[in-house]
C-alpha positions as CSV (number, residue, x, y, z in Angstrom):
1,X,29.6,9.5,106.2
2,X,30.0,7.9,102.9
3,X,33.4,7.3,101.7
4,X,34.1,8.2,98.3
5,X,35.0,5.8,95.9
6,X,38.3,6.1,94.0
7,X,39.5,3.9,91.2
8,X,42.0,1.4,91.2
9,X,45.7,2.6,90.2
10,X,46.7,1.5,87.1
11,X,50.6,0.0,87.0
12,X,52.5,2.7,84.4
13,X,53.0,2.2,80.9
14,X,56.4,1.4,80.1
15,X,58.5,-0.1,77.4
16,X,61.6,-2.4,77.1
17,X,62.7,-3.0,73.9
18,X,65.3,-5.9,74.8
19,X,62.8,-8.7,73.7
20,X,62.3,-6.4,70.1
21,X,66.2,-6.6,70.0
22,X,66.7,-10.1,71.3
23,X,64.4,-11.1,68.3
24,X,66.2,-8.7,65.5
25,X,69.7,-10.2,66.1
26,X,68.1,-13.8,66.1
27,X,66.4,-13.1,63.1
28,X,69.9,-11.2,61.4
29,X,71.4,-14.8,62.9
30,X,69.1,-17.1,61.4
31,X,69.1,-15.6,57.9
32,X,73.3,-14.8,58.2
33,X,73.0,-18.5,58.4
34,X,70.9,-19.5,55.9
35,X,72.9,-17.5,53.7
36,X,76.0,-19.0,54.0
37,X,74.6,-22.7,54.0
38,X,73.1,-21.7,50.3
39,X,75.6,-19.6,49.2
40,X,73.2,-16.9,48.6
41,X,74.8,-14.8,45.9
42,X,71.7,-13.4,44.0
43,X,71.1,-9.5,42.3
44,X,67.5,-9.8,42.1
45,X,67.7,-10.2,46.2
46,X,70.6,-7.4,46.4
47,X,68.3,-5.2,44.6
48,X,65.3,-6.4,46.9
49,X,67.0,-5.6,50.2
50,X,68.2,-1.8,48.7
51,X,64.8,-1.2,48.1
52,X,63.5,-2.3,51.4
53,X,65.7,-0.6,53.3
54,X,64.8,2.6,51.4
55,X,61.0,2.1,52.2
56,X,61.7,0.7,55.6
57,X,63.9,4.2,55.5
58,X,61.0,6.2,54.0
59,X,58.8,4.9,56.7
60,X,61.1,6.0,59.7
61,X,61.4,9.4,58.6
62,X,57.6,10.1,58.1
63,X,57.1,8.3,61.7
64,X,59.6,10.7,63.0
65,X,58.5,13.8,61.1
66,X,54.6,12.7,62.7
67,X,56.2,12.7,66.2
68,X,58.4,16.2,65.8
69,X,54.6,17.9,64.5
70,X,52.8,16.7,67.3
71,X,55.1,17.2,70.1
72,X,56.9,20.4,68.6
73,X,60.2,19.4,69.6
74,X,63.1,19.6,67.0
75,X,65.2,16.4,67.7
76,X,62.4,13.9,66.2
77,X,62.6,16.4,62.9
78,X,66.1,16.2,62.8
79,X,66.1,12.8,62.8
80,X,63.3,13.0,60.4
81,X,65.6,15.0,57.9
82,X,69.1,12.0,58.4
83,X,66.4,9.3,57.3
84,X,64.6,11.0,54.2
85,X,69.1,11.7,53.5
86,X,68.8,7.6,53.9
87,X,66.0,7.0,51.7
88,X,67.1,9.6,48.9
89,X,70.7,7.6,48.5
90,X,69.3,4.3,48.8
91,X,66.5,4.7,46.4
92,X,69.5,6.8,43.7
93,X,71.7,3.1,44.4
94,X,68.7,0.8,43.3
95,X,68.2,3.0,40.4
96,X,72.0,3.0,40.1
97,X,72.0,-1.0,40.4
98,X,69.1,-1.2,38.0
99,X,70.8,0.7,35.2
100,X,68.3,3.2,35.2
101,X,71.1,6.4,36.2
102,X,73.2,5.4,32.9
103,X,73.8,3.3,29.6
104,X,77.1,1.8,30.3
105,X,78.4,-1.0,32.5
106,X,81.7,0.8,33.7
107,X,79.3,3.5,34.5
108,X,77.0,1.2,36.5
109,X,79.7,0.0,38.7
110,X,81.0,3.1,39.2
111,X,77.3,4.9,40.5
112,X,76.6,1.6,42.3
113,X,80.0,1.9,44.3
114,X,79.2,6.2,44.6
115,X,75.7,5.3,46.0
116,X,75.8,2.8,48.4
117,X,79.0,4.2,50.5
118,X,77.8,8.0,51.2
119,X,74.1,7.0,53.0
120,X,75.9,4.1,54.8
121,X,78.2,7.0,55.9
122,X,75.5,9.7,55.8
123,X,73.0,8.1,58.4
124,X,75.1,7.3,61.0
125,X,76.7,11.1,60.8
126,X,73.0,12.9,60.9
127,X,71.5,10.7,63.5
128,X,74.6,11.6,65.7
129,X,74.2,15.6,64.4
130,X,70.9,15.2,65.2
131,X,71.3,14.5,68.9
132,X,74.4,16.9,69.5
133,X,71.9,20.2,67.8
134,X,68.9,18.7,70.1
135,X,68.0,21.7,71.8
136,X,68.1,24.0,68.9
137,X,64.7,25.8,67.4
138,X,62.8,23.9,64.8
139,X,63.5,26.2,62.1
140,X,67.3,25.1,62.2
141,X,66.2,21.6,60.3
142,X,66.8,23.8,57.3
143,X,70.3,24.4,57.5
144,X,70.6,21.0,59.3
145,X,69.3,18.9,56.0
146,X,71.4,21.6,53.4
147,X,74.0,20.7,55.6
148,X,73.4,17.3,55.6
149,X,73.0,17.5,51.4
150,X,76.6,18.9,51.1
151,X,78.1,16.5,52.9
152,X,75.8,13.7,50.6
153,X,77.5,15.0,47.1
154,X,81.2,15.4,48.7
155,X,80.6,11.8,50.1
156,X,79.1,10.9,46.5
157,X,82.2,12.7,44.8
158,X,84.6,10.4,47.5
159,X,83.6,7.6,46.9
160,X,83.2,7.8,42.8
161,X,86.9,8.3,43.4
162,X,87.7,5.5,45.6
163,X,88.1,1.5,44.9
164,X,85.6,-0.1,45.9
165,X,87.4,-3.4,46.8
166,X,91.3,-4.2,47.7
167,X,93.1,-6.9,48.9
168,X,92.4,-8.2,52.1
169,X,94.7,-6.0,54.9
170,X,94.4,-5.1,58.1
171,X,91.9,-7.6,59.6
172,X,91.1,-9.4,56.7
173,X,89.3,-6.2,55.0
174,X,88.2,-5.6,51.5
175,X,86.0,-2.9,51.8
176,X,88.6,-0.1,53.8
177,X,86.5,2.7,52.2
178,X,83.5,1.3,54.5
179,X,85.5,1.0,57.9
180,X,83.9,4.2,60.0
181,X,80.3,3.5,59.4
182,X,81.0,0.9,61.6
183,X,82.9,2.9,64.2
184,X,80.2,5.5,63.5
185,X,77.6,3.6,64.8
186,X,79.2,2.4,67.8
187,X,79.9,5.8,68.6
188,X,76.0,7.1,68.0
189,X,75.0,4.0,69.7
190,X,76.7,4.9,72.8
191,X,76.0,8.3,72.8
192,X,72.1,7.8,72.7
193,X,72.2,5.1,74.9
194,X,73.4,7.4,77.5
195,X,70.8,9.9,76.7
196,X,68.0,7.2,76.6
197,X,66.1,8.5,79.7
198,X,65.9,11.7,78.1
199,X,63.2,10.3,75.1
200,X,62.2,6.6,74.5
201,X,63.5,7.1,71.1
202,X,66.8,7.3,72.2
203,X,66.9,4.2,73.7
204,X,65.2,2.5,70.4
205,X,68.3,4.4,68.0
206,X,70.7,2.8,70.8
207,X,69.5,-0.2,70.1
208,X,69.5,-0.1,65.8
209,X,73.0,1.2,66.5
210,X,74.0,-2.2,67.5
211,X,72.3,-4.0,64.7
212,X,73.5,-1.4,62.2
213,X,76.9,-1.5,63.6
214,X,77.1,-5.4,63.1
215,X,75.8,-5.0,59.4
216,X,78.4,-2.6,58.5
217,X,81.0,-5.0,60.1
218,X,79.9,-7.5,57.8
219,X,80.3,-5.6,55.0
220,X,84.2,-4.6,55.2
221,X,84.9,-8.5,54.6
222,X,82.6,-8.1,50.5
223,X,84.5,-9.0,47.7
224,X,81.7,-8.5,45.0
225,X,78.5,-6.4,45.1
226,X,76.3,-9.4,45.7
227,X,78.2,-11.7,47.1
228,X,77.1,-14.3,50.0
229,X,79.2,-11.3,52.8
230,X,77.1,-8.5,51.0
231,X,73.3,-9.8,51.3
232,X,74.3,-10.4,55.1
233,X,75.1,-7.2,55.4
234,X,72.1,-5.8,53.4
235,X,70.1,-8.0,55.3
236,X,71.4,-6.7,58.5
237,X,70.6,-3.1,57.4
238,X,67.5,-4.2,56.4
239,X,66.5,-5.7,60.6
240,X,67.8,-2.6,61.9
241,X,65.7,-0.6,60.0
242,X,62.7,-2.5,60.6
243,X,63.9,-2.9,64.1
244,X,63.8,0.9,64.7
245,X,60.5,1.1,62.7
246,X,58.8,-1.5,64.7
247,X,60.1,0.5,68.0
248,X,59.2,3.8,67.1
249,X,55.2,1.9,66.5
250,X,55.1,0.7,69.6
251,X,56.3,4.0,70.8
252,X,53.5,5.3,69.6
253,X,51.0,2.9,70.9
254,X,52.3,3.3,74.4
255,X,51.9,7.2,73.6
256,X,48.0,6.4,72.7
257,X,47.7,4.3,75.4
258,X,48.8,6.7,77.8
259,X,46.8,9.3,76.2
260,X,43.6,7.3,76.6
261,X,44.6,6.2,80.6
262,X,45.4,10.0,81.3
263,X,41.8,10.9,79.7
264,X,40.2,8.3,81.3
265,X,41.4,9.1,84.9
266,X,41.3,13.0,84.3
267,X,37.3,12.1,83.1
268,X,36.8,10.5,86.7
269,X,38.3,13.0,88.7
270,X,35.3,15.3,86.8
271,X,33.2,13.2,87.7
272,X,34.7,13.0,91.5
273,X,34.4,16.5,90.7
274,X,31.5,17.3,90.3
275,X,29.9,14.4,92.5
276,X,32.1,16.6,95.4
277,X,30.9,20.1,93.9
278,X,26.8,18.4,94.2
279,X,27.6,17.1,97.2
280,X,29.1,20.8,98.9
281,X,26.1,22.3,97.2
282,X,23.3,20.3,98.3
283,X,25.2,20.4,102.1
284,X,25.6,24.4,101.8
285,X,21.7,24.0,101.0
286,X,20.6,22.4,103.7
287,X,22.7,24.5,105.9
288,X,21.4,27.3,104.5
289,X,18.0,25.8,105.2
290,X,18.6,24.8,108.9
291,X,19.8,28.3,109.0
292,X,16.8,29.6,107.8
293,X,14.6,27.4,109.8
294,X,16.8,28.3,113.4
295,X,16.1,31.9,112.9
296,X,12.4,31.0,112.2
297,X,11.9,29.3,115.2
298,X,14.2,31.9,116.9
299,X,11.5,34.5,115.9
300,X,9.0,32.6,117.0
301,X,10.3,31.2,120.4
302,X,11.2,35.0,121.2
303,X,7.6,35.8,121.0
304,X,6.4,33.7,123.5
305,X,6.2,34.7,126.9
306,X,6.5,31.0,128.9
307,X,8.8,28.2,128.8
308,X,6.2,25.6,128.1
309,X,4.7,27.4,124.7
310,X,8.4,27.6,123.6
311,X,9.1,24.0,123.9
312,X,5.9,23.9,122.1
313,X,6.6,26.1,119.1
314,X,10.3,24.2,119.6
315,X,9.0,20.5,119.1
316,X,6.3,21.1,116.6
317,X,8.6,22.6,114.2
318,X,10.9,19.9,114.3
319,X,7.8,17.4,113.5
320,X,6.9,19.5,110.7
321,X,10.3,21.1,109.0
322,X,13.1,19.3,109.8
323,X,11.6,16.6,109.7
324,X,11.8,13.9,112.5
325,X,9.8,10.7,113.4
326,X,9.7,11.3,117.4
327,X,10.8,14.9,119.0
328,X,10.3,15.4,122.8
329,X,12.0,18.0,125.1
330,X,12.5,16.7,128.9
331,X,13.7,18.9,132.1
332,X,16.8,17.9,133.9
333,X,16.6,17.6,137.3
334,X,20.0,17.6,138.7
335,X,19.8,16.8,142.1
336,X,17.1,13.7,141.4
337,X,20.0,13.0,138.3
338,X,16.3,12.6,136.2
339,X,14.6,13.7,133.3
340,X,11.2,14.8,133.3
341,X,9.4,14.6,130.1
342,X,7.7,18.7,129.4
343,X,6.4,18.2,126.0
344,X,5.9,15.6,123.3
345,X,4.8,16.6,120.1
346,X,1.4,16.1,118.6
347,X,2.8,14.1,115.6
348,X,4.8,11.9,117.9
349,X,2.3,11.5,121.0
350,X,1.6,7.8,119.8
351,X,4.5,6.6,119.3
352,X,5.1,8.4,123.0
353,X,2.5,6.4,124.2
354,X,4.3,3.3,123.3
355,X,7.3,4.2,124.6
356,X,6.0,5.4,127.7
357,X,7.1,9.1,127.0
358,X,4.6,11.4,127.7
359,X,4.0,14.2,129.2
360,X,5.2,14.4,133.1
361,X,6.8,10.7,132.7
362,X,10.3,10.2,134.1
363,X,13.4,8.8,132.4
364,X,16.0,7.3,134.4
365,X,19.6,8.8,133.4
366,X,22.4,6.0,133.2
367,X,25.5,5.6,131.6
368,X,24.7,5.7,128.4
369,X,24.2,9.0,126.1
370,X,21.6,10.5,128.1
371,X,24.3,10.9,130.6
372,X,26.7,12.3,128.5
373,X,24.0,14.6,127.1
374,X,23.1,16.4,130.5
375,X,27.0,16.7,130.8
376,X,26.8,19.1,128.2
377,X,27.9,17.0,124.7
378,X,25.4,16.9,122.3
379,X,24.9,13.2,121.4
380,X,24.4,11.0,118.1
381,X,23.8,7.6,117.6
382,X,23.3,6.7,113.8
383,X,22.0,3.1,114.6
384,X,21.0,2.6,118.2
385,X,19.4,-1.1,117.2
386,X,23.4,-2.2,117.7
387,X,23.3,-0.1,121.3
388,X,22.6,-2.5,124.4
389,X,21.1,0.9,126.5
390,X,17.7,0.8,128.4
391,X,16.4,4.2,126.7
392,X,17.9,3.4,123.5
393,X,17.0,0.1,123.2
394,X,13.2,1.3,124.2
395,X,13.2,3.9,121.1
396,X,14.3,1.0,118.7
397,X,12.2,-1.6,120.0
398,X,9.1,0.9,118.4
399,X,11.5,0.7,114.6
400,X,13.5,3.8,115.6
401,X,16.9,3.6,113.9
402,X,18.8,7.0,114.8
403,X,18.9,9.2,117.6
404,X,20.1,13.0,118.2
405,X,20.2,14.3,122.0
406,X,20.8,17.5,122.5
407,X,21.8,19.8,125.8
408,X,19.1,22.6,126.6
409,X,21.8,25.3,128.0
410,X,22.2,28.6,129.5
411,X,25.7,29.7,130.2
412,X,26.8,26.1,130.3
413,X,24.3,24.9,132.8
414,X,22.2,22.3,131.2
415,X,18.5,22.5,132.4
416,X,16.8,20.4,129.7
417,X,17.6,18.0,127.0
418,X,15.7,18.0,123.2
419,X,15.6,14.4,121.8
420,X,15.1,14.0,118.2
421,X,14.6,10.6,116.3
422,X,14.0,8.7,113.5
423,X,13.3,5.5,111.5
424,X,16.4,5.2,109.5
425,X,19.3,4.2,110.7
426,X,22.0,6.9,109.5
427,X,19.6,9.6,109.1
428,X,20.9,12.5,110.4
429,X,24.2,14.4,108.5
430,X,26.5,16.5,110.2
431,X,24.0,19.9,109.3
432,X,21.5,18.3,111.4
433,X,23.3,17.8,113.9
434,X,25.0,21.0,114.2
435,X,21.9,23.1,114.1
436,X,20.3,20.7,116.6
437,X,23.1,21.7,118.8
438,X,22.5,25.5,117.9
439,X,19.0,24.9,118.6
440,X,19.6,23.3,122.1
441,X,21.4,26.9,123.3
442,X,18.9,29.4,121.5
443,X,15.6,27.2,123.3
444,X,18.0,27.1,126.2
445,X,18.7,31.2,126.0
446,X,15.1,31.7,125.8
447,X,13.7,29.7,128.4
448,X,16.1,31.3,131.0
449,X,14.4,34.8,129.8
450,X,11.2,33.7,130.0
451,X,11.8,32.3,133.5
């Protein structure tokens, strides 16, 4: 029987984002760094971190928005929704910072200080909404981001109203008006982290929480907009973002490459499929035929009217339909422990001849499956070439490869044995075999009759 093939198991697709994170913080390290060793203290760069951060910010949300349409699930959307909130207030503070929102310079510090504050303080709120209102219906985004707009113009109107710096107090902090985001994010950070088996995205917020969180430390200690503290901290906004981004990609990619596994393996078991379906058919086929042909030669034994013309009609129909290289019937003679050979067929006389089974001759029984044959088992031997047996050995010495013995039986008493052969060496399935066996009791049935 051949044994079906099965591919090898791939190892799952899984992700750890601790190397993505490891390289973040050494990268928010190395520029901190560089910073402070140049006294970096430039507004062309202030204004080029704002505006990456709002792209990098832009980018998030649509990444999140793709995942909520494909997936149907509402905490990717809400997400979505505290991100575009992020890229709105960052993109009004660059236009704030490059004059664009007014004509005077009081006014410019003033929008600068009411746009920078209420998304730093806004993000960390929504992404933290956004995982407590999880399990609600998709349509509840809308009066999630109305909500979420509210709260952006009375943070806007807070912090027009507020200082922007003060005297260093408590810890050493200028920036007081800044001192939950901070807090904020350690709070969402923990939070998601202990959600992160529930989505992979969890796990990637988690870990911008902790960048994010350090950023917004940083900031408390600014004494000027773009001071050498304040492009850290923009800068560190700025790797958390792209941190996220570049972890909700590779989300993604894990997400096609499981796709394409899953379709792969699914379009093997098909094909194991229908290899298995073929391979039932083509076997309920040739049942059906050795079915067929049983009751054929059943109809035609039953017609005749002596034991000899029925092994006859037995032996040539094997030669013709089933097929078979070599078919002989032989008597059992119990008391001798012998088999005499009654018939040979036509088509396998010469090779009989060889052998020295014709007609009348006499094989010896020993313990081998001749023995077990007249015992009642019907016997198979798929490759008697490897089988160290006088008869067996006799019928491969003439390039006979497998054998079928079957009892000739009448109420358990076996009287005769039907031996069927042939050149190839695994040639005979389990339907042969089974209707040879049939075979053996309906010749056996009506040779008693005709006796």
């Amino acid at each position: 029987m051949r044994a079906a093939t099965t591919a090898a198991p791939h190892a799952p697709i899984a992700l750890s984002f601790s190397a993505n994170l490891a390289i973040a913080m050494a990268a928010l390290l190395a520029g901190a760094a560089a910073m402070f060793r140049y006294g970096v203290q430039d507004a062309s760069l202030h204004t080029v971190l704002d505006t990456s951060v709002a792209l990098t910010g832009a980018l998030v949300a649509l990444l999140l928005w793709d995942v909520s349409r494909r997936s149907d699930q509402s905490w990717p959307l809400l997400l979505a929704i505290a991100f575009a909130m992020l890229t709105v207030g960052e993109l009004l503070h660059v236009a704030a910072v490059l004059g664009w929102l007014s004509e005077g310079r009081e006014v410019d510090v003033q929008l600068r200080a009411g746009t920078w504050g209420p998304p730093a303080q806004l993000l960390p709120i929504g992404v933290g909404a956004s995982l407590l209102l999880r399990n609600r219906p998709r349509w509840f985004a809308w009066p999630f981001a109305f909500g979420l707009a509210l709260l952006a113009l009375l943070l806007v109107a807070t912090f027009l109203s507020l200082p922007r710096y003060a005297e260093p107090g408590l810890l050493w902090i200028t920036r007081s008006s800044l001192i939950l985001v901070p807090l904020l994010w350690a709070a969402v950070g923990g939070a998601y982290w202990r959600h992160r088996d529930e989505t992979e995205i969890a796990r990637a917020i988690a870990l911008t929480a902790a960048v994010l969180a350090v950023a917004h430390t940083t900031m408390l200690y600014s004494r000027a907009p773009s001071d050498t503290v304040a492009m850290v901290a923009h800068f560190g906004k700025f790797v958390g973002d792209a941190l996220l981004l570049f972890n909700l990609t590779q989300i993604g990619a894990a997400d096609t490459a499981r796709r394409t596994l899953a379709e792969r393996q699914l379009t093997a078991l098909n094909r194991e499929l229908d290899a298995r379906v073929a391979e039932r058919t083509a076997r309920l086929r040739e049942s059906n035929e050795r079915m067929h042909l049983l009751e054929q030669i059943t109809r035609a034994i039953g017609q005749r009217q002596d034991v000899q013309s029925i092994f006859q009609v037995v032996v040539r129909t094997l030669e013709d339909r089933l097929p078979a290289d070599f078919v002989c019937i032989c008597r059992y003679d119990r008391v001798a422990n012998t088999l005499t050979v009654a018939h040979v067929g036509l088509g396998s006389a010469p090779l009989g001849d060889e052998l020295g089974i014709t007609d009348r001759a006499t094989i010896v029984i020993d313990r081998n499956g001749l023995s077990n044959c007249v015992a009642g088992d019907l016997v198979y031997e798929p490759d008697i070439a490897e089988i160290d047996f006088p008869f067996p050995s006799r019928l491969a010495k003439q390039g006979l490869r497998s054998m079928v013995v079957a009892p000739v039986s009448f109420e358990a008493e076996v009287f005769g044995v039907l031996i069927v052969a042939r050149r190839q060496a695994l040639a005979f399935p389990s339907t042969d075999c089974d209707f040879l066996k049939q075979l053996g009791e309906h010749v056996g049935l009506a040779a008693h009759q005709a006796q």
